[in-house]
N, C-alpha and C positions, 0 to 999 in steps of 0.2 A: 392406467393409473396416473396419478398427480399429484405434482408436491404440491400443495397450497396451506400456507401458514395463515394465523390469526394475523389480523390486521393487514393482509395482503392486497396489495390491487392487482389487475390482470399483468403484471409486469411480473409479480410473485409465480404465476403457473407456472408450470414444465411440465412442458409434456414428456411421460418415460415409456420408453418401449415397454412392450409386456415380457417381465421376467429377468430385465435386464439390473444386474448388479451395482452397474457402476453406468454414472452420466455425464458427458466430456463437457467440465464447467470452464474451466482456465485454460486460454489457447496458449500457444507460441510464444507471441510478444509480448502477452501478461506476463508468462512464464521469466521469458528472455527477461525481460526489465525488472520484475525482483530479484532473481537470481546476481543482474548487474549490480541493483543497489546496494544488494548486503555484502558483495564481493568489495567494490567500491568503498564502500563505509568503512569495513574491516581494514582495507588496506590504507584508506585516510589518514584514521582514527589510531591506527596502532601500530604499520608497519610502516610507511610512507615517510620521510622526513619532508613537515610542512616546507613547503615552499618551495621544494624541488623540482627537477625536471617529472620525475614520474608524478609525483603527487599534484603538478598541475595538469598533465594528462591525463588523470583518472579522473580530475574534475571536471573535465569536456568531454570527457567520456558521457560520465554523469546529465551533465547538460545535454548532450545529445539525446540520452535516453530520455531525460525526462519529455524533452520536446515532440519525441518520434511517441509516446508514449501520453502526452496531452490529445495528438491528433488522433492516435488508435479511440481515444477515449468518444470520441465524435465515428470514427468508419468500422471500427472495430465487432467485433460478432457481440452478440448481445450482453454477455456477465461484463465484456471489459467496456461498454457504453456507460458514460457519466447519469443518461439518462436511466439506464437500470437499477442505480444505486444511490443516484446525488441523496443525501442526508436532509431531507426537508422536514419541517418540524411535524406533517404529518405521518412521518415515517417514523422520525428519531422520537419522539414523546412518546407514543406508546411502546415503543421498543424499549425504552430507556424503564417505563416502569414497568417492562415484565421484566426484565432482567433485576430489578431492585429485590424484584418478588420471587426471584428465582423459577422463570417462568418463560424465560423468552424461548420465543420459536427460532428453528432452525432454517435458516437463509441457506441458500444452494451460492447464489453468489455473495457478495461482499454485504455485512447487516450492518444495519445505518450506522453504529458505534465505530465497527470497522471500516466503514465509509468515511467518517467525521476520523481518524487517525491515518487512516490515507490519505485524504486531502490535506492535509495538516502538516503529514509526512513531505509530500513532495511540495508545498507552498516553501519546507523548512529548506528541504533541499533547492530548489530552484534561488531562495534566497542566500544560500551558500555558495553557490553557482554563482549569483551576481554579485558579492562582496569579494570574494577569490578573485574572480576576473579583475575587476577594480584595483586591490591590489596591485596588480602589473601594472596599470595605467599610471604615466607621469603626475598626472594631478594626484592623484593619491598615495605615490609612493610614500612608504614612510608612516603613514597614519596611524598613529595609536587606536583611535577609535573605533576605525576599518576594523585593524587588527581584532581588537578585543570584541565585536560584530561578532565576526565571522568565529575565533573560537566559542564566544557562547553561541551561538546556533548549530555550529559543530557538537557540542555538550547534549546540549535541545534535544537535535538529533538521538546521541545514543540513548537519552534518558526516555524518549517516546518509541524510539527502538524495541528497549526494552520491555518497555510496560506492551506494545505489541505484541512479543514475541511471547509475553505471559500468559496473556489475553487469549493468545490462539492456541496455548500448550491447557486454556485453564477450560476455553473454548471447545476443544479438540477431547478432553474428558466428559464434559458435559453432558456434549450430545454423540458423545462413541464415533468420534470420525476425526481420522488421523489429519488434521487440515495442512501439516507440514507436507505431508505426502502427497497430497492433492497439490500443492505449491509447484512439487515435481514433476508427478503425472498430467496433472490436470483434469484428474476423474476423480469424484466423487458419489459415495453412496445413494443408490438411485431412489430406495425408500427413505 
C-alpha cells in the first residue's frame, strides 16, 4: 500500500508496511525543535521580562535551534529535508486551489501551505534572533527603531502562530488525523 496524493511527484510516495496503522513521519529533532519554539515563544511573549537575563537566553536558545534545525533541513531523514517540502509554485498552486475548493489532498509530511508558514515562521524567528542580538551591541544600544523592529516581528510571530495553530486544529478535522499528536509522537495515520 501507498499514500500518493493528486498532484504528487515521486517525493509524495511512502511506502507503508502491509497492515501497519501508524507511519513514523516526524523524527526527534523535528520534534525537539517545535516543541523548543512554542516553549520559547510562550515564554518570550508572555512570561519573560523583555530584556532580561532569562529572556536573552531563551533567545539563543532559539537561535541555536533554529541553526541546528536549518542544517537538519539539508542531513535530516526525509519529512524534515527542505527538499521534501520546499513550496515551489508547482507544488503550492495547485494545492492552494484544491484547498479554495475544498479538495486538498492529504500530505504525510509538511503541504506546501504549511510549508510556506514554516519557512515564514523561522525567516520571522531568525530575524528576531538578529535584531535581539543587536540590541546588546554598543552601536545600537538604545535604538528606538531596533526596538520597535523587534517588537513588531515578536507580534508577527504570535499572529502567524496563531493562524498555524488554527490551520492544523482546522487541518487535523478535515482529514480525521490528530496533527498535534503526531507533533508528539511523530506517527501518523498509515492510510
Amino acid at each position: 500500500m501507498r499514500i500518493n496524493e493528486p498532484h504528487s511527484s515521486s517525493a509524495d510516495i511512502v511506502p507503508v508496511p502491509k497492515g501497519a496503522g501508524t507511519i513514523p513521519v516526524w523524527d526527534p529533532v523535528v520534534r525537539l525543535f517545535h516543541w523548543t519554539i512554542v516553549t520559547a515563544c510562550i515564554l518570550n511573549l508572555f512570561i519573560l521580562e523583555a530584556g532580561e537575563t532569562a529572556h536573552r537566553f531563551v533567545g539563543y536558545v532559539v537561535a541555536i535551534a533554529l541553526t541546528l534545525r536549518f542544517l537538519w533541513g539539508f542531513a535530516g531523514p526525509r519529512h524534515a529535508r527542505f527538499a521534501d517540502f520546499f513550496p515551489t509554485p508547482r507544488r503550492l498552486i495547485p494545492y492552494l486551489r484544491d484547498l479554495r475548493r475544498g479538495r486538498e489532498p492529504r500530505h504525510v509530511g509538511h503541504n506546501p501551505a504549511g510549508a510556506v508558514m514554516m519557512l515564514l515562521l523561522m525567516s520571522l524567528l531568525a530575524s528576531l534572533c538578529l535584531t535581539g542580538w543587536m540590541m546588546g551591541l554598543d552601536a545600537f544600544w538604545g535604538e528606538e527603531w531596533l526596538e520597535e523592529l523587534h517588537g513588531a516581528l515578536a507580534n508577527g510571530i504570535l499572529v502567524l502562530a496563531l493562524v498555524h495553530a488554527g490551520a492544523a486544529i482546522v487541518e487535523s478535522w478535515r482529514h480525521r488525523e490528530n496533527l498535534v499528536l503526531s507533533m508528539v509522537t511523530g506517527r501518523k495515520r498509515a492510510e
